[in-house]
C-alpha angles and dihedrals in degrees: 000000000000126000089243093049087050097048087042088057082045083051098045091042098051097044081045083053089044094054092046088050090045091047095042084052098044086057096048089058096042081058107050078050097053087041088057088045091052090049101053093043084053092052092048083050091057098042088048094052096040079048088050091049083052091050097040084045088049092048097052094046079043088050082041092050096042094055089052092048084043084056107040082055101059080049083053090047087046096049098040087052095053088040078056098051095044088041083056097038084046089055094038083060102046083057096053088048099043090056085053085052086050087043091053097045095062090043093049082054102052086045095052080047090064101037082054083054108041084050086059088041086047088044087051092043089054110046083049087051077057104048084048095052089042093053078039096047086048092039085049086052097042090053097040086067095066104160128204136055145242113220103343091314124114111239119238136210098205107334111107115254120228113205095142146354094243093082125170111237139152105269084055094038087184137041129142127236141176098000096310134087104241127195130156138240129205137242095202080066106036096022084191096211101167083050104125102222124140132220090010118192142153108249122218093261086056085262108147100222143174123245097268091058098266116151100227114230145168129232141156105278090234089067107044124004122240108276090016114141123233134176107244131183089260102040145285109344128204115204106228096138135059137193099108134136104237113287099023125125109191115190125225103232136161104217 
């Protein structure tokens, strides 16, 4: 073998070697390559799937928080359809109270009809009660000038008579006077309401007396006729009533 030939194989063995070395190299940085890129895929999966824990985290609070919001919304229904029902009943009911305003309206107005009448029916009342106090002030006037006298004494519509100072009253009960027993009887005891007497009235002194002044008084018939006149201890006496023993005069008071 020739020297060149030697040296030639040298050649083709160390540019062989050379191809081997280069490939060899070129692999090991096509892996390095393939193993970053490993490593970096492996890094996006595990962010992915800690990013699908955190969404699978997020979706479950997102189920937990639905229910509760489904469930706060059949409350809501629930309460919105009491709130309903009681709105209704509340409006059923105002009705109802609004047609017993209207009632009472009409009731307050016919009541105010009447008070209006029954204050034209007072005024009238009234003004009659008037006329009547003012025929009874002039009757009274005309009565309380009674004329004329019994034995010397004038005779008086109210005022008391004094004829003596042994004068019959309620504490004595009895005195005698002028030849007769005398006592009194009440008309707040024997009110003597078929008694004919006119012009009745209580006296100042208590004495029941007729409209010319007379003291009316009972007595026996015997004694003294009905209508007779007879003095008195207290004044002039008229005989309407009867009832007496013979020779009583018993007096019509109102004490």
């Amino acid at each position: 073998m020739s020297r060149k030939t030697v040296v030639a194989l040298l050649l083709l063995m160390v540019v062989s070697l050379g191809c081997i070395i280069g490939s060899m190299l070129l692999n090991l940085k096509q892996t390095k390559e393939y193993r970053d890129k490993i490593n970096e895929l492996t890094k996006k999966v595990e962010t992915l799937e800690k990013s699908y824990i955190e969404t699978a985290n997020l979706y479950n609070e997102l189920e937990v928080n639905y229910d509760k919001l489904e469930n706060t919304n059949t409350d809501l229904v629930e309460q919105i359809n009491e709130l309903t029902n009681e709105n209704t009943a509340l409006q059923e009911n105002n009705d109802t109270k609004q047609e017993q305003i209207e009632k009472n309206k009409e009731t307050i107005e016919q009541k105010n009809k009447e008070i209006e009448q029954l204050k034209v029916d007072l005024k009238n009342a009234e003004a009659r009660k008037k006329e009547r106090e003012a025929a009874a002030a002039k009757e009274k006037a005309a009565a309380l000038s009674v004329s004329g006298s019994f034995q010397g004494v004038q005779l008086q519509y109210s005022k008391a008579y004094n004829v003596t100072d042994n004068k019959l009253t309620a504490t004595k009960g009895v005195v005698y006077y002028n030849g007769h027993k005398e006592c009194y009887y009440t008309q707040t005891l024997l009110p003597g309401k078929g008694l004919y007497l006119p012009g009745r009235h209580v006296a100042e002194d208590g004495t029941i007396r007729d409209g010319d002044g007379y003291i009316c008084v009972a007595a026996d018939l015997k004694f003294l006729p009905r209508y007779s006149t007879v003095m008195t201890s207290l004044g002039p006496g008229k005989v309407y009533d009867t009832g007496c023993r013979y020779g009583t005069v018993d007096i019509y008071t109102d004490w």
